[in-house]
C-alpha positions in Angstrom: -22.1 30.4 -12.1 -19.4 32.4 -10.8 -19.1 36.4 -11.1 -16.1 38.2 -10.7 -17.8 39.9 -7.3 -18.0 36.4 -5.9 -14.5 35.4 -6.7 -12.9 38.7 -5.7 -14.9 38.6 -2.3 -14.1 34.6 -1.2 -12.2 34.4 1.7 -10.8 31.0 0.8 -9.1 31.3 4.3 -12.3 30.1 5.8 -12.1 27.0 3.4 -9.3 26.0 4.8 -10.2 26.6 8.4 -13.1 24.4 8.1 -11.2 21.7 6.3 -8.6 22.1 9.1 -11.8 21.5 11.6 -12.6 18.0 9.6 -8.8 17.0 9.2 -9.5 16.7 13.3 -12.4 15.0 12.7 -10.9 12.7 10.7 -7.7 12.1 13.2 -9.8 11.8 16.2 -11.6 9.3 14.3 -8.6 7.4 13.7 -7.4 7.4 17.2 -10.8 6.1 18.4 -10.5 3.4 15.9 -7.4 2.1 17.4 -8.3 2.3 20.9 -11.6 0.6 20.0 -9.3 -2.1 18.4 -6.2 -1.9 20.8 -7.6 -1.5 24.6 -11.1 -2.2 23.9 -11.8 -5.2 21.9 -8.9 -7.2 23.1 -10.0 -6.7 26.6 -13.0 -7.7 26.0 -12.1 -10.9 23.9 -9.6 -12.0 26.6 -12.0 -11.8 29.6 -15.3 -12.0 28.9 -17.6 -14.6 27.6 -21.1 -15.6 26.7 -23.5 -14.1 24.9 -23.8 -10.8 26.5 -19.8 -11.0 25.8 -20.4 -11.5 22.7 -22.6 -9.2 21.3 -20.1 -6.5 22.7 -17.6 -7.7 20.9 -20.0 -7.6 17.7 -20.6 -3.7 18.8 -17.4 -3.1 19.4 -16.2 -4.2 16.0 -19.2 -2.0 14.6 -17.8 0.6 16.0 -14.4 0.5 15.1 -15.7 0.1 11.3 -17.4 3.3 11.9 -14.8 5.1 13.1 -12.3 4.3 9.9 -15.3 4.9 8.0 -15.4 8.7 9.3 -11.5 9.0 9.5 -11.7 8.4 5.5 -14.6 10.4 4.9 -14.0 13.4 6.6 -10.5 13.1 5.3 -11.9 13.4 1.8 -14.1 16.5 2.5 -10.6 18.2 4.1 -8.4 17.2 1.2 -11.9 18.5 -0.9 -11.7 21.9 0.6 -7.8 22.7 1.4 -7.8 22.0 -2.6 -10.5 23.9 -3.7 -8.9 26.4 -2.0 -5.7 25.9 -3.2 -6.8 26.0 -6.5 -9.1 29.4 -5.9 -6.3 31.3 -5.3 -4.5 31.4 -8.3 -7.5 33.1 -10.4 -8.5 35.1 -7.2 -5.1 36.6 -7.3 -5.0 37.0 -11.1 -8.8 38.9 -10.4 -7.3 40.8 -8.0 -4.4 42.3 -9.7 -6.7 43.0 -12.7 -8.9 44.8 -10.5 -5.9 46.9 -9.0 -4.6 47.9 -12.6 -8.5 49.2 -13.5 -8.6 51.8 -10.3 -4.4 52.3 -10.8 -5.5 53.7 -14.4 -9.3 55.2 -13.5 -11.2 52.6 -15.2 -14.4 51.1 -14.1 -14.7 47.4 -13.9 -18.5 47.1 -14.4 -20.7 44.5 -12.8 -20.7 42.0 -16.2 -16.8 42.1 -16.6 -16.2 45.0 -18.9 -14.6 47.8 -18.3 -15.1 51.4 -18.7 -12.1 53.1 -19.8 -11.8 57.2 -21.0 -11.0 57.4 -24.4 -7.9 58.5 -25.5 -7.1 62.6 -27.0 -5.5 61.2 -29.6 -8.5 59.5 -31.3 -10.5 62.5 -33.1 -14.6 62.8 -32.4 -14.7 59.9 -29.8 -16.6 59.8 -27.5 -15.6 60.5 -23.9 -15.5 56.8 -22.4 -15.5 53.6 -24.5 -16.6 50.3 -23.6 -14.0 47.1 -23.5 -15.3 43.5 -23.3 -13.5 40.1 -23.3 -12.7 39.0 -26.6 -12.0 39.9 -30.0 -13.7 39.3 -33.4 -11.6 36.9 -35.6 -8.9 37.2 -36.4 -8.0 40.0 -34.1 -6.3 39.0 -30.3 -8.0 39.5 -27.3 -7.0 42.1 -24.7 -4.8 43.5 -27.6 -6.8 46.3 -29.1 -5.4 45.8 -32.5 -6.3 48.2 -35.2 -6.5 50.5 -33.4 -4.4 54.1 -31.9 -6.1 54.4 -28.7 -3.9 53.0 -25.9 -7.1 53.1 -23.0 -8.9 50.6 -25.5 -6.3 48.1 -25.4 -5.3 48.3 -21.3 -9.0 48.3 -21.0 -9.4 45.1 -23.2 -6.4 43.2 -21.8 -7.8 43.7 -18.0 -11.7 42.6 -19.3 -9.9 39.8 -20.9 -8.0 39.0 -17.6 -11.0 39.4 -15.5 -13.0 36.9 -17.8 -10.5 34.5 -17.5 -10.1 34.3 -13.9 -13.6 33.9 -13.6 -13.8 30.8 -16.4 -10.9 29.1 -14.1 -12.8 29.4 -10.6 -15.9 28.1 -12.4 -14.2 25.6 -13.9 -12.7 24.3 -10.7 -16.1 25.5 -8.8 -17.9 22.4 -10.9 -15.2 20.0 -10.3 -15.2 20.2 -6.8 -18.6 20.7 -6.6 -19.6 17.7 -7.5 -17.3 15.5 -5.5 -18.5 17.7 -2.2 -21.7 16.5 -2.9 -21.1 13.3 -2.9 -19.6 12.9 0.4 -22.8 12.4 2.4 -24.0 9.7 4.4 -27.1 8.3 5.6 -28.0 8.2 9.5 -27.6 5.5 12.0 -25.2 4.1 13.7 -24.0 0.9 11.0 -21.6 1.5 8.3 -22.3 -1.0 5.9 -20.0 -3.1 2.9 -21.9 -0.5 0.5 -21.0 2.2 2.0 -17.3 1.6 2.2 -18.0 0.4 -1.3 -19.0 4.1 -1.7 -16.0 5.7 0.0 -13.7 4.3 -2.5 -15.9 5.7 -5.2 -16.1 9.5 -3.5 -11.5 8.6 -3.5 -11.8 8.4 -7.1 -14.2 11.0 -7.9 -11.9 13.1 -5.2 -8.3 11.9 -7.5 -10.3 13.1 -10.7 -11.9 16.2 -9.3 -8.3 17.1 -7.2 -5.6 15.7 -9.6 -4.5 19.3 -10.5 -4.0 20.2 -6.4 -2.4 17.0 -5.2 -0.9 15.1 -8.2 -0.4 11.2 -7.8 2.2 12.5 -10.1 4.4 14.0 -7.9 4.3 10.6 -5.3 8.1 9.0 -6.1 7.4 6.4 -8.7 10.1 3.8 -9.3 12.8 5.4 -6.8 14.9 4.5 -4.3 13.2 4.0 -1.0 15.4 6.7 0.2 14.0 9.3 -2.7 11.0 8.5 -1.0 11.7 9.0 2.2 12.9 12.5 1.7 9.8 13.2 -0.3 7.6 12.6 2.3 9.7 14.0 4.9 9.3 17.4 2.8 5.9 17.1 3.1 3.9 19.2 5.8 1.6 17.0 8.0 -1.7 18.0 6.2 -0.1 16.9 2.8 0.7 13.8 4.5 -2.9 13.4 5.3 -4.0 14.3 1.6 -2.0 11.9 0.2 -2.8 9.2 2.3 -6.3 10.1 2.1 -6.3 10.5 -1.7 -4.1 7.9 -2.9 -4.3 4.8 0.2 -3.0 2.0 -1.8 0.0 3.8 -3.7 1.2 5.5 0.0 0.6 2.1 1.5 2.8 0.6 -0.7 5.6 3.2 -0.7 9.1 1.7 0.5 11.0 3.7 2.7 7.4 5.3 4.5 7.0 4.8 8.0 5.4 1.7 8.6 2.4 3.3 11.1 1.4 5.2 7.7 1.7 2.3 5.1 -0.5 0.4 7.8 -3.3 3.2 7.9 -3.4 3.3 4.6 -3.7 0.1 3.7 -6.0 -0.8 6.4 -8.5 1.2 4.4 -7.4 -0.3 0.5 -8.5 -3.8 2.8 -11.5 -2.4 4.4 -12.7 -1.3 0.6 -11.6 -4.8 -1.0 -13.2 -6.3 1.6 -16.7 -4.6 0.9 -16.3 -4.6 -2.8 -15.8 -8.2 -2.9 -18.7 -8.9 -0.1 -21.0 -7.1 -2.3 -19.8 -9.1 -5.2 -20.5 -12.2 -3.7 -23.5 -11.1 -2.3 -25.0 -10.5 -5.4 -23.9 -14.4 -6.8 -26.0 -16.4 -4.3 -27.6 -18.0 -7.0 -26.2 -19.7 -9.9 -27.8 -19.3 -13.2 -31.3 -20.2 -14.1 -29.8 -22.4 -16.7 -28.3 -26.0 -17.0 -26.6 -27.2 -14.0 -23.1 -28.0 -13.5 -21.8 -29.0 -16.8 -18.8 -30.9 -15.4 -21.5 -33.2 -12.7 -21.9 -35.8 -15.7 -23.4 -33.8 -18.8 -21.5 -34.3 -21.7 -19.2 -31.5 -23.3 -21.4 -30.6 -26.3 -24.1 -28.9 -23.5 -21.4 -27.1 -21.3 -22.8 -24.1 -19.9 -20.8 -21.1 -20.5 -22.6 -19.0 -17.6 -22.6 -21.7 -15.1 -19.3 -21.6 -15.6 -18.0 -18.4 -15.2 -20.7 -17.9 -12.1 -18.9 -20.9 -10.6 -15.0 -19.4 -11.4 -16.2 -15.7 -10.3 -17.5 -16.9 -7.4 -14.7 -19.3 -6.4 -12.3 -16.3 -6.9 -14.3 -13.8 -4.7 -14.3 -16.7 -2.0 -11.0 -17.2 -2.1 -9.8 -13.3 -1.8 -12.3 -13.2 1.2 -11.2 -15.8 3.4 -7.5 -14.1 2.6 -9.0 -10.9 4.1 -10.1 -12.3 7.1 -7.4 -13.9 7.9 -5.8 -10.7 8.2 -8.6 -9.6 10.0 -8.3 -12.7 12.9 -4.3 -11.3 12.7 -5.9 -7.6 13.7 -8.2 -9.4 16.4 -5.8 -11.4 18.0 -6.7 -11.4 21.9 -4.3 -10.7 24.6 -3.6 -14.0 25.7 -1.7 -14.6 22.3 0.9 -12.3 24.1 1.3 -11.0 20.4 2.5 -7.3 19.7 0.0 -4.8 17.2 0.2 -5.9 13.8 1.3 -2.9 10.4 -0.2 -4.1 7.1 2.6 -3.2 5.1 1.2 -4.0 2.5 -2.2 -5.3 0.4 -3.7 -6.0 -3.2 -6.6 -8.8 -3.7 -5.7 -9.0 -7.2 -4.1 -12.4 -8.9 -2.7 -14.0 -6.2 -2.6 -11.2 -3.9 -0.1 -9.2 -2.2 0.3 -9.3 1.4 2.7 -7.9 3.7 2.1 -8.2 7.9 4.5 -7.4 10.4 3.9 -8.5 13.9 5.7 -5.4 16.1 6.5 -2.0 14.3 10.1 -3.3 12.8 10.6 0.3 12.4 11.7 0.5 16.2 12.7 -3.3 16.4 16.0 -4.2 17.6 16.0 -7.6 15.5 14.0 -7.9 12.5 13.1 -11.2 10.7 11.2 -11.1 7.1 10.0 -14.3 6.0 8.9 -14.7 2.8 7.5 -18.0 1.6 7.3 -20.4 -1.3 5.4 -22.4 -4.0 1.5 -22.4 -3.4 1.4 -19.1 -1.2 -1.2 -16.9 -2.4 -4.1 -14.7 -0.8 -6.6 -17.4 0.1 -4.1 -19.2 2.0 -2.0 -16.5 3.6 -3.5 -17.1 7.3 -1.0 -20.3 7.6 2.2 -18.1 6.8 0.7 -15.0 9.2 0.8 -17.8 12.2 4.4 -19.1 11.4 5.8 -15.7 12.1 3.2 -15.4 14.9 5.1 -18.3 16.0 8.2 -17.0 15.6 7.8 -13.6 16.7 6.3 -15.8 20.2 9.9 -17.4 20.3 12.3 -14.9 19.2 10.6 -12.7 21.7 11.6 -15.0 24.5 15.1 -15.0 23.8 15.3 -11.8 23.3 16.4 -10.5 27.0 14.5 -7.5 26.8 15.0 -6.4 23.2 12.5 -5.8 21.0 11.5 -8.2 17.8 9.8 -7.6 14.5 8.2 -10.7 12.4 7.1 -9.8 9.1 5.3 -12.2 6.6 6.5 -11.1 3.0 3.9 -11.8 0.3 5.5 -9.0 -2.3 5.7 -11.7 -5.1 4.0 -14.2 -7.4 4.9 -17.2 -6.1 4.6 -20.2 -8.2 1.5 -21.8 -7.9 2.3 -25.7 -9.1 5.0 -27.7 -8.1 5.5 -28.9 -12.3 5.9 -26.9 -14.0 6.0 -23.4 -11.8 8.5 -24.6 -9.1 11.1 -25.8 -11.0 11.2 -22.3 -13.1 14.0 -19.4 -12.1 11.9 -16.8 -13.8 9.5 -16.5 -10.8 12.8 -15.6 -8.9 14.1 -13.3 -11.2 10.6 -11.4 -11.3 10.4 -11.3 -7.3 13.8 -10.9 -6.1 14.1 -7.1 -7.4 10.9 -6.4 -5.2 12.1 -7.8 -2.2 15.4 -6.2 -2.5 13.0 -2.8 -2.7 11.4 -3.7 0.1 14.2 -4.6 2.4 16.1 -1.1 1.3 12.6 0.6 2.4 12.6 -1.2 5.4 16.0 -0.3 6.7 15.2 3.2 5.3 12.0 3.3 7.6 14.6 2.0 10.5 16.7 4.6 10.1 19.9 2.9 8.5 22.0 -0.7 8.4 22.8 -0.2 12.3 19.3 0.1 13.4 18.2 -3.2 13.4 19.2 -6.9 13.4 17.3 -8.2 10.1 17.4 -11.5 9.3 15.0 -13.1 5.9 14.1 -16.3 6.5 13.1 -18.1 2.9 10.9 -21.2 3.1 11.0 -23.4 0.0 11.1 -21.3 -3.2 11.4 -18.4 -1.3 14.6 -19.1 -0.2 15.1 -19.1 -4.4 13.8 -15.5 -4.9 16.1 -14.8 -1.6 19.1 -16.2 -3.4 18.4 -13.9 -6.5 17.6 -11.3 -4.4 21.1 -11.7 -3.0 22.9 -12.1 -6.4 21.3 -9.0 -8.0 23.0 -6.7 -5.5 23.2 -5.5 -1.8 20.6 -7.2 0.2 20.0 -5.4 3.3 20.5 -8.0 5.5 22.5 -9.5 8.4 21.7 -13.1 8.6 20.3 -15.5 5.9 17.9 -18.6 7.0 16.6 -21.2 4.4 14.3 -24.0 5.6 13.6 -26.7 2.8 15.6 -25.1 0.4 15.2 -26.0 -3.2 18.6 -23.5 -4.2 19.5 -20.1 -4.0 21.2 -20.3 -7.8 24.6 -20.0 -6.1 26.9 -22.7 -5.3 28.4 -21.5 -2.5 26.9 -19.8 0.8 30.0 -17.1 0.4 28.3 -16.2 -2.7 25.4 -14.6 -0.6 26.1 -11.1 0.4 26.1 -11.4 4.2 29.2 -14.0 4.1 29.2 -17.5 4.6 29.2 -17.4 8.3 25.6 -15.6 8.1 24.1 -18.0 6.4 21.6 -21.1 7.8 19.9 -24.0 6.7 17.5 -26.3 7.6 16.0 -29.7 6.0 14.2 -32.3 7.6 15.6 -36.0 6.7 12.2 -36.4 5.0 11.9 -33.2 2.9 12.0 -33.7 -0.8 12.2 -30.2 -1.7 15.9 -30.1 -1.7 16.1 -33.0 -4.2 13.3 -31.6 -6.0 15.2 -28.4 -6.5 18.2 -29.7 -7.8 16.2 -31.4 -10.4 15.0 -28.5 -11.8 18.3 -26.6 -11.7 17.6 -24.2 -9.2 20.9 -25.3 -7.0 24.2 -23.4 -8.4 27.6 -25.5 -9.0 31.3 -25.4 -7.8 33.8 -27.4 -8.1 34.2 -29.8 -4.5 34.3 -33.0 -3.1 30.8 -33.9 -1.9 30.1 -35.1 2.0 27.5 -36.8 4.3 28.5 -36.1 7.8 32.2 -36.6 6.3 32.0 -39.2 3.7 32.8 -38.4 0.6 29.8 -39.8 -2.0 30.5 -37.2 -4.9 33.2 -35.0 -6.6 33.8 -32.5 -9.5 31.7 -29.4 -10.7 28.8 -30.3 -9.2 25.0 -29.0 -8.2 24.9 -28.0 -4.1 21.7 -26.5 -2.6 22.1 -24.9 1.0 21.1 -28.4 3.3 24.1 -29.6 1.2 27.5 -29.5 3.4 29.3 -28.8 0.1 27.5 -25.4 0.5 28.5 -24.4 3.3 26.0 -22.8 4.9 25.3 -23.5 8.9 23.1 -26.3 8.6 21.0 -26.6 12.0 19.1 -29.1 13.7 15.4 -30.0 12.6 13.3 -32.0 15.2 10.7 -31.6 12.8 9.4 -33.6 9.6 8.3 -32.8 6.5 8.3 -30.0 4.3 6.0 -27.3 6.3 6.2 -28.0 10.3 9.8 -26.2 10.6 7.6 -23.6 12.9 5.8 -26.1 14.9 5.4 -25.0 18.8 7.9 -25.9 21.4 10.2 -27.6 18.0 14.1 -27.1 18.1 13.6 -26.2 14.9 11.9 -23.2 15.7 13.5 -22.2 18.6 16.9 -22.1 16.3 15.3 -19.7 13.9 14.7 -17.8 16.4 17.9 -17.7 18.1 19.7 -16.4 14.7 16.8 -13.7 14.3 18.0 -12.4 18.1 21.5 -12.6 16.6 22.4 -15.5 19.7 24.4 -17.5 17.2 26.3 -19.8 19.9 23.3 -21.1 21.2 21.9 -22.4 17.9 21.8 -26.1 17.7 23.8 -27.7 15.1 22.8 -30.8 12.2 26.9 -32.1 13.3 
């Protein structure tokens, strides 16, 4: 419990000054982290083998855990005291000002909150003092002294009634933050463990509960341009920064227009806590049911087993979400030799299909920019195939470069369809997905500093190359150059439909890829009237269906040495290296389908 003494005599300045001591903590923390993971581990990885090699990688990767673990931690007990403190003050001055008015009129604030007051000459055979308390009898007012003539009684009851209710707010905010403050403890050793990063995102939550009132989720931009929130965290000081990020990981980590160094901190943690809370969760579903076995092994359907079966579906599904993680994680722990620049988790959610968003190179300083973002089948458990294509391409693009800097970045932003019939051959997945890639592009050029900052080229494999279309058609996308590999249509019939003009747009199909068939079976091509042409034979004419490896569509169609629907970013292929010769903006050297 609280007094007024206690509140009046706080020096909340020493709350912050410690909780300035463990923001340092915290950022020291997070600097170790990446040099563990930077300069460390990769050194390590690229030069040294065997077992003793080994097990200092294993230490090493220890160690980096335990560093995020106390860059999160002691960020919570900062952003725990800066807003106790922040929310102290208000009663404290409220206190204080009461206490000021007492002495300013003679009174006596007394040590249980009333307050002593001399009795006014007006009021006949009173006493000399009277006593004022907080509150009122029904249905008279507090603090009002109603009834009555004497003016010292109702001063006197309006400053006890002032004084009581700065003391019910700091206690009221004492208990909240309390609580939360003693939560954040930790055992000893030197292993941080799944549960206890399990446990960090549980002290966040009590932390958003128990701070909601000093640093709002509220007040984070929600549903605005990527510029709104830009300028909103650019308004921020440094240690808000820090408290939001600390506070609210995933929502800052997934804030278009943020600098991508702070989206990737923050959502290396939302991954580090998915990660543990779906380790745990496996962990605890070793062992099916004591029950019937597997119902679908032979037994008929009158005996299916219920539990068995949603054992076998959870389990699956926790699987699943965890080989997606660590694919991200082999991304993270790529050695040297790979020649491959840090990776930014721009973004990250394990639920449904996932989300995931990886940029090889900080595209926020790049001087060309590619953003892939792929098709029909893509989800979380298989993302590790689409993180090595733009590996791949970043490896190429980088060559051809001459010096300037490249940014590959694997989109997963959407719900991509997940079945060829009936999923793939349905526009609504496109229409749902486009306005989030548009979001993220304008974000990304935001972060980049504006339209001139960077080369960017979106590369759409498959149905991606659909949602890229959309994207297109549903306003400015902020873009220079269009590629589409396996194309099923971009829902336009011309490539001078797409916003960066015909001449920026680029196709590629291998003679053996049915996807472009495919798609204009399901209508996902768009129509004009023209005379259709293989290599300059007519074969078709009137208002008719073209998808972009069509010549009606006019789109640069390049050479594919490649076969198939998904080798387009095969090693040492021509038709990787012309991907990456439009992502470097080397147009003339692209080699053309003629």
């Amino acid at each position: 419990m609280t007094t007024w003494q206690q509140l009046r005599d706080v020096k909340l300045s020493e709350y912050e000054d410690a909780a300035d001591g463990w923001g340092k903590v915290s950022s020291s923390a997070n600097a170790a982290k990446d040099r563990v993971d930077n300069e460390m581990l990769g050194r390590i990885r690229e030069t040294q083998k065997g077992e003793a090699a080994a097990a200092a990688v294993r230490d090493l990767e220890q160690l980096s855990r335990n560093y995020q673990y106390i860059h999160a931690e002691c960020g919570l007990i900062r952003t725990a005291l800066n807003g106790l403190a922040a929310e102290l003050a208000p009663p404290q001055r409220k206190l204080k000002r009461a206490l000021e008015e007492a002495g300013d009129l003679k009174f006596t604030v007394n040590p249980d909150g009333s307050v002593s007051y001399p009795v006014s000459a007006v009021v006949p055979l009173a006493p000399g003092t009277g006593r004022a308390t907080p509150g009122a009898p029904v249905p008279l007012l507090p603090g009002a002294a109603e009834g009555g003539i004497d003016r010292n009684k109702g001063r006197a009851e309006d400053i006890a009634e002032r004084i009581a209710d700065a003391v019910r707010s700091a206690n009221e905010i004492d208990g909240r933050y309390a609580g939360v403050l003693r939560r954040l403890k930790t055992t000893g050793g030197l292993k941080v463990t799944e549960a206890m990063f399990a446990d960090a995102a549980a002290d966040t939550e009590a932390l958003q509960r128990a701070a909601g009132k000093y640093a709002d989720d509220a007040d984070i931009p929600q549903g605005k341009s990527s510029a709104d929130n830009a300028a909103w965290w650019k308004g921020l000081t440094q240690e808000q920064r820090d408290e939001y990020a600390t506070l609210y990981p995933a929502v800052i980590g997934a804030l278009d227009g943020l600098p991508s160094a702070v989206r990737d901190d923050s959502n290396r943690m939302v991954l580090a806590e998915a990660h543990a809370r779906v380790q745990l969760e496996i962990d605890r579903l070793t062992e099916p049911p004591k029950t019937l076995p597997n119902p679908n092994g032979g037994y008929p359907a009158a005996i299916r087993n219920p539990a068995w079966d949603t054992w076998d579906s959870t389990l699956k599904r926790l699987t699943a979400q965890r080989k997606g993680m660590e694919a991200i994680q082999n991304r993270f722990d790529a050695p040297p030799s790979s020649r491959l620049p840090p990776a930014y988790l721009l973004g990250f959610d394990e639920k449904g299909t996932g989300r995931v968003i990886i940029a090889n190179g900080n595209p926020d300083t790049a001087d060309h920019t590619a953003v892939y973002v792929p098709g029909t089948k893509t989800k979380l458990e298989t993302i590790g195939g689409d993180l090595n294509r733009m590996t791949e391409l970043w490896s190429d693009a980088n060559s051809e470069a001459a010096g300037e800097s490249v940014s590959t970045i694997t989109w997963l932003g959407y719900d991509a369809p997940q079945s060829i019939i009936p999923e793939a051959m349905e526009k609504q997945w496109a229409y749902d997905g486009s306005p989030k890639l548009n979001a993220f592009m304008d974000g990304l050029q935001t972060a980049q500093g504006g339209p001139e900052s960077s080369h960017t080229t979106v590369i759409g494999h498959s149905y991606g190359s659909t949602v890229v279309g959309d994207a297109s058609n549903k306003g400015h996308l902020a873009a220079d150059d269009i590629v589409v590999v396996g194309s099923p249509g971009m829902m336009v019939g011309d490539a001078g439909d797409l916003d960066v003009g015909k001449d920026h747009v680029w196709s590629e199909a291998a003679w053996d890829d049915l996807v472009p068939a495919g798609g204009k079976a399901a209508g996902l091509g768009g129509y004009k009237w023209t005379v259709a042409e293989f290599h300059g034979i007519p074969y078709n004419a009137g208002y008719i269906q073209t998808v972009p490896s069509d010549e009606a569509f006019g789109a640069h169609r390049m050479d594919v040495d490649t076969r198939g629907h998904s080798d387009y970013w095969d090693r040492g292929s021509q038709s990787l290296k012309n991907q990456a010769l439009v992502v470097v903006g080397r147009y003339d050297d692209v080699k053309k389908d003629d």
